[in-house]
Structure formats: C-alpha cells, structure tokens
C-alpha positions in Angstrom: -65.7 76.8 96.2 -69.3 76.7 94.3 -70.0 79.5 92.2 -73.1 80.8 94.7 -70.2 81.4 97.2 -67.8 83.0 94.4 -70.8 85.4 93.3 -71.5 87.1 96.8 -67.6 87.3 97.2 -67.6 89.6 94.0 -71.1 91.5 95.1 -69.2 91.8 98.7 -66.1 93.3 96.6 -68.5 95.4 94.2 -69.8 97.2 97.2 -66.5 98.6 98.1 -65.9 100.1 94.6 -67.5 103.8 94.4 -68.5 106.3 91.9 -66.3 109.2 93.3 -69.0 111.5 92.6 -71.9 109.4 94.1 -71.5 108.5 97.9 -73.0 104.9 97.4 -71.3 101.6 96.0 -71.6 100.9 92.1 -73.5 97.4 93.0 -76.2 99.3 94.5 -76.0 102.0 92.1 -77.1 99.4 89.3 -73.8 99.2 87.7 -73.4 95.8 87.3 -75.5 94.6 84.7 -74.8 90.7 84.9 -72.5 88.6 86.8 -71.2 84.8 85.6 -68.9 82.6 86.8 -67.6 79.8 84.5 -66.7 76.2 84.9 -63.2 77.1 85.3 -63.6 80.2 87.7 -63.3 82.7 85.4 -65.9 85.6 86.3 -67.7 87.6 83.5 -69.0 91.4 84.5 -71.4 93.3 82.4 -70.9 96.8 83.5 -71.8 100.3 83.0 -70.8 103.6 84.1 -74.0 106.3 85.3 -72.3 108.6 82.2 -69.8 107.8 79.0 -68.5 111.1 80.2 -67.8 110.1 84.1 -64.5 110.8 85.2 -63.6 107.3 86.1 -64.5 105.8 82.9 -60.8 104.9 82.1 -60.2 103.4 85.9 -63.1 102.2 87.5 -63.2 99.1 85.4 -59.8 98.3 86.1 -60.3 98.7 89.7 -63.5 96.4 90.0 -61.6 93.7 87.3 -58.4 93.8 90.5 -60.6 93.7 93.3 -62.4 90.8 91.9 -59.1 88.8 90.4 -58.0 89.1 94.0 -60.6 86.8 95.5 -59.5 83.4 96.1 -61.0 80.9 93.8 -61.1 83.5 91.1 -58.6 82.4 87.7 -59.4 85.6 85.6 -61.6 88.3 85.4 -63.7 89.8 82.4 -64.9 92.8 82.3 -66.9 94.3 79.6 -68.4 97.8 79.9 -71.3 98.2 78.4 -73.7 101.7 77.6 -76.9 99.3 76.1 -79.0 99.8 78.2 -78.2 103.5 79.3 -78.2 103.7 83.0 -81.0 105.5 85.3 -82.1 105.7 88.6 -84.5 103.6 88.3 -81.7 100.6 88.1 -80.5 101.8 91.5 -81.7 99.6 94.6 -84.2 101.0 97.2 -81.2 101.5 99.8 -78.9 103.4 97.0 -82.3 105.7 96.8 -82.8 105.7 100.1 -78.9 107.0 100.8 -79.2 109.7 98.0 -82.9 111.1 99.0 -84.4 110.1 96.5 -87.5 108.6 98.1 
C-alpha cells in the first residue's frame, strides 16, 4: 500500500473519532495538525485538543492512536499532542462550520 492510500485510511478513521462535547469529527474540527507516514509504515499525528481542560484529554489520543494501529498496512502509531498552536475555529473546515452554525 503507498502512503497516499495509507493517509485517507487514517483521515477516513479520524472522522469517526469525536469531541464528546462537539457533534462533528476531530478531522474536521482541525485537530489534526500533521499527518506522516514513514518508510516503514509507521504513522506520525500532530494533534491537539479544542481545550488542555477537555474532558477527553487523557483518552481521545489513545483512541485515535487504536483506531489508526488497526488499519492494515499500519506497523505503529505516534501520537504527539500538541497545544502550539492553540486551537480556534478558524482551523475548523467549512463543513465542521457549517454543522455547528457558525456560518
């Protein structure tokens, strides 16, 4: 599998990881900072939370580090969570805005 293929896998398993408080996927939120996938299939996630105080800060990047190790083609998974730069709104995509009314 070439990494273009292994990359939408991951976005495809991004979008079914949610904020609990936030009805809209943390890919189109503007979670995810960077994506990268190594010669060896390991994948590298820059993250962020929308808040260091969000209730799911001690299991959402757990849950988005298993959903991606369970992708075939995947050896290990990264995940680094990150509050540099702090997230906005602005980082969300026009259909997250869209969903939230905020258009």
């Amino acid at each position: 599998m070439d990494k273009g293929f292994l990359e939408q896998e991951i976005i495809q398993r991004l979008k079914t990881c949610y904020d609990p408080e936030i009805p809209v996927d943390i890919y189109e939120l503007g979670l995810i900072y960077e994506i990268k996938i190594d010669d060896q299939k390991n994948a590298y996630l820059k993250m962020t939370l929308t808040s260091p105080m969000c209730p799911v800060a001690g299991s959402l990047p757990g849950e988005v580090k298993s959903k991606i190790k369970a992708i075939e083609g995947i050896n290990d998974v990264y995940v680094d969570l990150v509050w540099n730069p702090p997230w906005d709104k602005d980082m969300m995509s026009d259909y997250a805005k869209i969903e939230l009314g905020l258009f």
